[in-house]
C-alpha positions as CSV (number, residue, x, y, z in Angstrom):
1,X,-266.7,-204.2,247.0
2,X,-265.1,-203.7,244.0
3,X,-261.3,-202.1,243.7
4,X,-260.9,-199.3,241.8
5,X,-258.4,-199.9,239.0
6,X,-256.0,-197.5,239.1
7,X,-253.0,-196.9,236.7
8,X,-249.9,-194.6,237.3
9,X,-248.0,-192.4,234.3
10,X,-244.2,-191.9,235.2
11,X,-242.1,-193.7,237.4
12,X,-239.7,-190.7,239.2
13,X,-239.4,-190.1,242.5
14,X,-242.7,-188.8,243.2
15,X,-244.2,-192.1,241.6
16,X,-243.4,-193.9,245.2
17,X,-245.5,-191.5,247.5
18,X,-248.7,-192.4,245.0
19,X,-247.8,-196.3,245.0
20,X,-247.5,-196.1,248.9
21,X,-250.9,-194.2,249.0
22,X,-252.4,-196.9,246.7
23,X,-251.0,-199.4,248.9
24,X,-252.7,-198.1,251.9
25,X,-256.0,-198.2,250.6
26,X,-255.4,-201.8,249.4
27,X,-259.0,-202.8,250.3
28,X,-260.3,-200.5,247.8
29,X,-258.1,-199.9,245.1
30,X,-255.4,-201.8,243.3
31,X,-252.4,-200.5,241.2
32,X,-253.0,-202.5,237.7
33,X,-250.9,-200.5,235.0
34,X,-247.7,-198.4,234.6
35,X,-246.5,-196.3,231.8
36,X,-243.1,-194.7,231.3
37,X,-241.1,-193.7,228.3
38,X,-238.0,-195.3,229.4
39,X,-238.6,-199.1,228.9
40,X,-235.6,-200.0,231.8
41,X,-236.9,-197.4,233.7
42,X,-240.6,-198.9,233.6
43,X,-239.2,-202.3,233.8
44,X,-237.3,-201.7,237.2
45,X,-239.9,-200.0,238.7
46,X,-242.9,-202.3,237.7
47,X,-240.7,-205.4,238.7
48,X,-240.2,-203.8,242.3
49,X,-244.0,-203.1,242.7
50,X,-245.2,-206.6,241.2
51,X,-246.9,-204.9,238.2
52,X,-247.3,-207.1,235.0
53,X,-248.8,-204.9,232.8
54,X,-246.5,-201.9,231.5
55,X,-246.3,-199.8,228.6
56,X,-244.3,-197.1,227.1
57,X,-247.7,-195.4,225.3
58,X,-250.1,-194.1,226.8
59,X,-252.8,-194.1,224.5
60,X,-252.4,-197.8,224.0
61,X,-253.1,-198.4,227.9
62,X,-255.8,-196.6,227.9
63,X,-257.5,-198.5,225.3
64,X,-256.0,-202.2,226.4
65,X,-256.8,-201.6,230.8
66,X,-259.4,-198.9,230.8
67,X,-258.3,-197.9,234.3
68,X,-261.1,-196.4,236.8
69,X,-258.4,-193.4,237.8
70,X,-255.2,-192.3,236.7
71,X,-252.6,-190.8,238.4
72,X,-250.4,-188.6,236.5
73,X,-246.2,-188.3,238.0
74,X,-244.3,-186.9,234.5
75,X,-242.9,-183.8,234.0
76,X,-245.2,-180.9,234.1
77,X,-245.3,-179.5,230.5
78,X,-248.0,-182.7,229.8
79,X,-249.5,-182.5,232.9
80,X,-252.7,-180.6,230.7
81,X,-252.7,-183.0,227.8
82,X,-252.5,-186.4,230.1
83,X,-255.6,-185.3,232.2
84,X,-257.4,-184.6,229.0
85,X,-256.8,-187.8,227.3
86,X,-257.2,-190.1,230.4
87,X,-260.7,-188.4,231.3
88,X,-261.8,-188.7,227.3
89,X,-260.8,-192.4,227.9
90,X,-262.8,-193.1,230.9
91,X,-260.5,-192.5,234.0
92,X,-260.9,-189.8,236.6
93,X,-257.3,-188.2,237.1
94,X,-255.0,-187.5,240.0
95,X,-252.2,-185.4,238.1
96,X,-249.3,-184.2,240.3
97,X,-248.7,-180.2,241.0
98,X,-248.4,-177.7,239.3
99,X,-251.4,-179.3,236.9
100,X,-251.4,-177.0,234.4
101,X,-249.3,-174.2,232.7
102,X,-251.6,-171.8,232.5
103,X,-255.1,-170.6,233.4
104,X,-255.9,-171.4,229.6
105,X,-254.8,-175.0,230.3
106,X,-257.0,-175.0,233.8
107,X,-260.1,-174.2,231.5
108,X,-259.1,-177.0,228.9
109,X,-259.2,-178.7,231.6
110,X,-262.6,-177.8,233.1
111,X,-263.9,-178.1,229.4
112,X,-262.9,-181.5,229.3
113,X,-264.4,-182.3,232.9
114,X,-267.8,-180.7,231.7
115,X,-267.3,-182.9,228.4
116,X,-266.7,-185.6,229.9
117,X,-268.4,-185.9,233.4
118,X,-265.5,-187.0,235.0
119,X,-262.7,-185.0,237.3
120,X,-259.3,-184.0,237.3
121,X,-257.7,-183.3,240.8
122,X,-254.4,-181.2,241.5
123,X,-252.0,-183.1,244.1
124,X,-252.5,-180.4,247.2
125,X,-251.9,-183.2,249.6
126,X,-251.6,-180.9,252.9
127,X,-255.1,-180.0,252.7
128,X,-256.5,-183.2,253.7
129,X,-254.4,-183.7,256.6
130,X,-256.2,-184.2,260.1
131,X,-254.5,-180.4,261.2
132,X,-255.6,-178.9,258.5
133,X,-259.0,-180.3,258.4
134,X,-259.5,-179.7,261.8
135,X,-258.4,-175.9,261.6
136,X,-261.0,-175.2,258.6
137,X,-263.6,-176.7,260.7
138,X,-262.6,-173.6,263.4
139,X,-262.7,-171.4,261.0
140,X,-265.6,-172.1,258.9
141,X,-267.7,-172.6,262.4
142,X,-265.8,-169.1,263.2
143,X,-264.7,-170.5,266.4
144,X,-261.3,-168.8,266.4
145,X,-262.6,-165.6,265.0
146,X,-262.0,-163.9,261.5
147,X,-258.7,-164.3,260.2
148,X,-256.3,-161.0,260.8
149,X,-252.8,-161.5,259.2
150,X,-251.0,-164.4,258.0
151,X,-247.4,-165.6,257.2
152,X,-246.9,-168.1,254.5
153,X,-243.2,-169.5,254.2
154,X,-241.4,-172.1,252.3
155,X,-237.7,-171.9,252.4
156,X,-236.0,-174.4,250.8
157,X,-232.6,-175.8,249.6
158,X,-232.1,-177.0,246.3
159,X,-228.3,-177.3,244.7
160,X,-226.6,-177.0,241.1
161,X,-227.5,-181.1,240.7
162,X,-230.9,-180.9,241.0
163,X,-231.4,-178.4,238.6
164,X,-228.8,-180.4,236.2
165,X,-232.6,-182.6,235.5
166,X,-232.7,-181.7,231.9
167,X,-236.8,-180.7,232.2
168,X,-235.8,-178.2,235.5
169,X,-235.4,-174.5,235.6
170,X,-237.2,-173.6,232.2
171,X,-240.6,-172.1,231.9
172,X,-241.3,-174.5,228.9
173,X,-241.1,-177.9,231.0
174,X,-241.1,-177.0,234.5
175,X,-243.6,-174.2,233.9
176,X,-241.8,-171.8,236.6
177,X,-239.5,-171.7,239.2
178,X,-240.2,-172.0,243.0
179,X,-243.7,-170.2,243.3
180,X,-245.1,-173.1,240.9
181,X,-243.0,-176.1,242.2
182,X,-242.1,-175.8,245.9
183,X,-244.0,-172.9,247.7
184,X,-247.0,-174.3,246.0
185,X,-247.7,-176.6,248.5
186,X,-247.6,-174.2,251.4
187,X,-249.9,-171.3,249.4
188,X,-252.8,-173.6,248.8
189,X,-253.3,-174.4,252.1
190,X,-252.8,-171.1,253.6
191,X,-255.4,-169.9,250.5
192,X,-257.3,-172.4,251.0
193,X,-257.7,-171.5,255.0
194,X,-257.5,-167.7,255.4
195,X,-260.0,-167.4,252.6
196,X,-260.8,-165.5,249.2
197,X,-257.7,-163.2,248.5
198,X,-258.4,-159.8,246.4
199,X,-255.3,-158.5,245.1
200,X,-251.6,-159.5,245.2
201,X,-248.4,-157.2,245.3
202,X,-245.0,-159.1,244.1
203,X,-241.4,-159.3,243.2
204,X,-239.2,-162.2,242.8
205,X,-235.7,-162.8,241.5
206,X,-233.3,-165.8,240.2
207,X,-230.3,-165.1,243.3
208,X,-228.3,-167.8,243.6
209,X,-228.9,-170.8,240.2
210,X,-228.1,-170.5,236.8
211,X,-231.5,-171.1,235.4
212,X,-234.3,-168.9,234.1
213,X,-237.0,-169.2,236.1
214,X,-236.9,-167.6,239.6
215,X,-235.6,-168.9,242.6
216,X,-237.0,-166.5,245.2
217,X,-240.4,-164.7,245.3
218,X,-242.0,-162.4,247.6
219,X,-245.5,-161.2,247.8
220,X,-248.3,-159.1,249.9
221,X,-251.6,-160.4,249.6
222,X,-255.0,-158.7,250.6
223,X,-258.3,-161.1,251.3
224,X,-261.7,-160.2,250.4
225,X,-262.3,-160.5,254.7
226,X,-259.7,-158.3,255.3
227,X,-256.9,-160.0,256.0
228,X,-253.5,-159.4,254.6
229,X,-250.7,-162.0,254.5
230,X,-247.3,-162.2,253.6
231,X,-245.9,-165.3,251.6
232,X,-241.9,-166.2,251.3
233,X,-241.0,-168.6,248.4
234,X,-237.1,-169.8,248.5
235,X,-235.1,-172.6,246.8
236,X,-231.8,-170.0,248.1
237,X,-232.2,-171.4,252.1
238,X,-229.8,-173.3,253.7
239,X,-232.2,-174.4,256.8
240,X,-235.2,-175.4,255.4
241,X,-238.5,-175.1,256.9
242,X,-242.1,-175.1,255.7
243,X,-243.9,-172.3,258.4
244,X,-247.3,-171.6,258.1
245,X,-248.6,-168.8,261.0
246,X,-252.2,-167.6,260.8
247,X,-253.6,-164.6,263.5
248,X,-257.1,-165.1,263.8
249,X,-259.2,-162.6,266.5
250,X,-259.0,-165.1,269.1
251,X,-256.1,-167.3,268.4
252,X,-252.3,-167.6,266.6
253,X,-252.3,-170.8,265.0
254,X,-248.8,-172.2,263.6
255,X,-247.8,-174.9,261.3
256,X,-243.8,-175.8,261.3
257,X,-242.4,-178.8,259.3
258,X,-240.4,-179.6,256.1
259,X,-241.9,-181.2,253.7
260,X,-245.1,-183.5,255.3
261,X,-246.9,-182.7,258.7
262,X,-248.5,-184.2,261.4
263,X,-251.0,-183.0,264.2
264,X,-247.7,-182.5,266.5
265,X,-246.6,-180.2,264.0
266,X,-249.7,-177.7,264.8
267,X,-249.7,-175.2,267.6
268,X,-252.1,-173.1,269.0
269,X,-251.9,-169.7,271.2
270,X,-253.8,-167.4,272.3
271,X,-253.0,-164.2,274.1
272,X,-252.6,-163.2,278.1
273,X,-256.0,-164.0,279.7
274,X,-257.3,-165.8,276.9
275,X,-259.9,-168.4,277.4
276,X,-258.4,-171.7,278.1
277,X,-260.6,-174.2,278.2
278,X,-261.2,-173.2,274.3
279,X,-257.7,-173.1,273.7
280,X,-257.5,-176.8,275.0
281,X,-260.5,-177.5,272.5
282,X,-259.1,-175.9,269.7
283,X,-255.5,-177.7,269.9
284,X,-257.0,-180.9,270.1
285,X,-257.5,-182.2,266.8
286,X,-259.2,-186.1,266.0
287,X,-257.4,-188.2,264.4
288,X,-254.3,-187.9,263.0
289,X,-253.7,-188.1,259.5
290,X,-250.7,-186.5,258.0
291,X,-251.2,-184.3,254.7
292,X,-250.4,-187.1,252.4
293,X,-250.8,-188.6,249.2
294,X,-252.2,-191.3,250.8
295,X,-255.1,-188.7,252.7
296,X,-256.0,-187.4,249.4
297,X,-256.4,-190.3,247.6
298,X,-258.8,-191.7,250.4
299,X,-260.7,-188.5,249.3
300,X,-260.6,-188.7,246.0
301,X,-261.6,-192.7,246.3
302,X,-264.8,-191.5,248.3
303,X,-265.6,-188.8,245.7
304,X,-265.8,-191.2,243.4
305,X,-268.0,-193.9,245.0
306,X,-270.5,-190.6,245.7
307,X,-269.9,-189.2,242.4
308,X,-268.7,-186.4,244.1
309,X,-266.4,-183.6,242.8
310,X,-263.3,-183.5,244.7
311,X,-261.6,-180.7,246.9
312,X,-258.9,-180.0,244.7
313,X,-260.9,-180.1,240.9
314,X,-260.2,-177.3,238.8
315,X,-263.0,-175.6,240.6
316,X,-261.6,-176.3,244.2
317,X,-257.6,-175.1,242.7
318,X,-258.5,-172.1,240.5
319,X,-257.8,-169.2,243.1
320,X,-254.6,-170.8,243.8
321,X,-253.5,-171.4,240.2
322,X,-255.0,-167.4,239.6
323,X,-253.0,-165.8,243.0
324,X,-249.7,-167.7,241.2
325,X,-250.5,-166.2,238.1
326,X,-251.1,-162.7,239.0
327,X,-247.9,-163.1,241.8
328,X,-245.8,-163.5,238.4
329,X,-247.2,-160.7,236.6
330,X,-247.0,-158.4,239.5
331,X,-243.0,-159.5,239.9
332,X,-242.7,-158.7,236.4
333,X,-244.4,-155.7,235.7
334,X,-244.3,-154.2,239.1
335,X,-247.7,-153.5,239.7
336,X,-250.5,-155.2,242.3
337,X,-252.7,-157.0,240.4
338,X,-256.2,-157.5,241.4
339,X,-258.0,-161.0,241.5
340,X,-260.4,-161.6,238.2
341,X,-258.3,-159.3,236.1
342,X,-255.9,-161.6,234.1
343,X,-258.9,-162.3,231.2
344,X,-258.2,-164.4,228.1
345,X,-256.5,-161.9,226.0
346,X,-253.9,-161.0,229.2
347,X,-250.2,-162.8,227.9
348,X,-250.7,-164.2,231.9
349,X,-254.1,-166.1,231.0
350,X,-251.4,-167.5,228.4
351,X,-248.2,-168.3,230.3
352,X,-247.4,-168.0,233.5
353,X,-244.4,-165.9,232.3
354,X,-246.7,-163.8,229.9
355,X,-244.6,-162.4,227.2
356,X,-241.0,-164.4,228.1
């Protein structure tokens, strides 16, 4: 079978989760290009992965390797621009999170797909992890009964130095604070599982960094089902932990972990006289597959042999990238805001930030 010919854009630290991933389906895909700015930058990093051909434009690797996919690791502010010109070029796309700026850039995006007959997938890695897969089977086959109330945390740590990154802490480059670069990860799964959410109340703040974007957000959220949740976004927390708790009618299931999970990370409970023998089913997941780079790209690879869209499209991210942009204009104006309401002449469709 032939490898698909994969190319990667930037080389920081996120660069070596998508080269492991890569390396891990070495059967069926092969790293054959890099592209990076910096020319000592590139240089180092193509010379410790054994990569001969490297370029500092992409435009011109595009037209000289006419890779099968690319996978997109730069700072976020071209996240929209890259995806666009690698599809128009040939390549489906892999672009890490957040993908876009705005819900105007998510339907540039789409436009281009349509265009273009190609896709464009957001990095939600912990969706494709065996615990996670398993748990949307239960829920989809309503095994565990309708989701009731859910808590959706990511408290992190982050200090002065990692903010010192010149393209950190601004809405123009890193397109917002924590709800778009670190609790991201945690809300699209928990979206993702509990279902279609309806309307989101929210306030955040900037507590403890000298930057402008936010550092803490809060917000209540009401699903079309009936579910309400509550989701905790911090860069301010000194012991980090990514907690994920979900009551559904039959069953409490729990996710604890930092910053990748496996199936011992998963718990299920149930309450006093509960049945058992279910409970034993339902905690015994197939498999186990952490929510990895390495996961998605399997998927992604798959999609593409079936011509399939992916998961994580523009189609399969929307409601994410929508509940973020509504949570940031309920902070700042105070007011819920109801899913479907931010339309093209809203300053949120816009920016994320709206009128900053």
């Amino acid at each position: 079978m032939t490898r698909t010919r994969i190319a990667l854009i930037g080389t920081g630290g996120i660069a070596q989760s998508h080269v492991n991933a890569v390396r891990a389906a070495a059967d069926r895909a092969e790293l054959i290009a890099v592209v990076d700015i910096n020319r000592q930058t590139l240089a180092r990093f193509a010379d410790e992965h054994h990569i001969d051909a490297q370029y500092t434009d992409v435009g011109a690797m595009l037209a000289a390797e006419h890779p099968d996919l690319v996978l997109i690791c730069t700072p976020p502010q071209v996240h929209c621009e890259l995806s666009i010109q690698a599809m128009e070029a040939g390549a489906w796309v892999l672009c890490e999170k957040p993908l876009v700026a705005s819900l105007a850039e998510l339907d540039q995006i789409e436009a281009a797909q349509a265009r273009t007959g190609l896709y464009t997938s957001s990095v939600f890695q912990w969706r494709y992890g065996s615990g996670a897969q398993h748990l949307k089977h239960l829920i989809d086959d309503a095994a565990v009964g309708r989701p009731l109330l859910g808590i959706c945390q990511t408290t992190w740590y982050r200090d002065e130095a990692y903010y010192a990154v010149p393209w950190r802490g601004t809405w123009a480059s890193e397109l917002g604070g924590v709800t778009m670069g670190h609790g991201i990860h945690a809300m699209d799964m928990f979206l993702w599982l509990f279902g279609e959410w309806t309307q989101v109340s929210a306030m955040m703040g900037t507590l403890n960094h000298a930057i402008e974007v936010e550092d803490v957000s809060l917000a209540h959220v009401r699903f079309a089902n009936g579910a309400m949740g509550s989701i905790i976004n911090s860069v301010v927390s000194p012991r980090q932990v990514s907690y994920v708790r979900m009551d559904f009618e039959r069953a409490t299931v729990e996710l604890e972990h930092l910053y990748a999970y496996s199936n011992q990370h998963w718990r299920y409970s149930t309450y006093d006289g509960g049945d058992d023998e279910a409970l034993r089913q339902w905690a015994t997941i197939d498999g186990d597959a952490p929510g990895s780079h390495a996961a998605q790209l399997a998927h992604i690879l798959d999609c593409m042999q079936r011509d399939e869209e992916p998961l994580t499209s523009c189609a399969g991210v929307r409601s994410t990238l929508e509940f973020i942009a509504s949570l940031y204009k309920s902070a700042m104006t105070g007011t819920p805001v109801q899913r479907g309401s931010i339309a093209v002449d809203d300053p949120y469709y816009t920016h994320m930030c709206g009128l900053c």
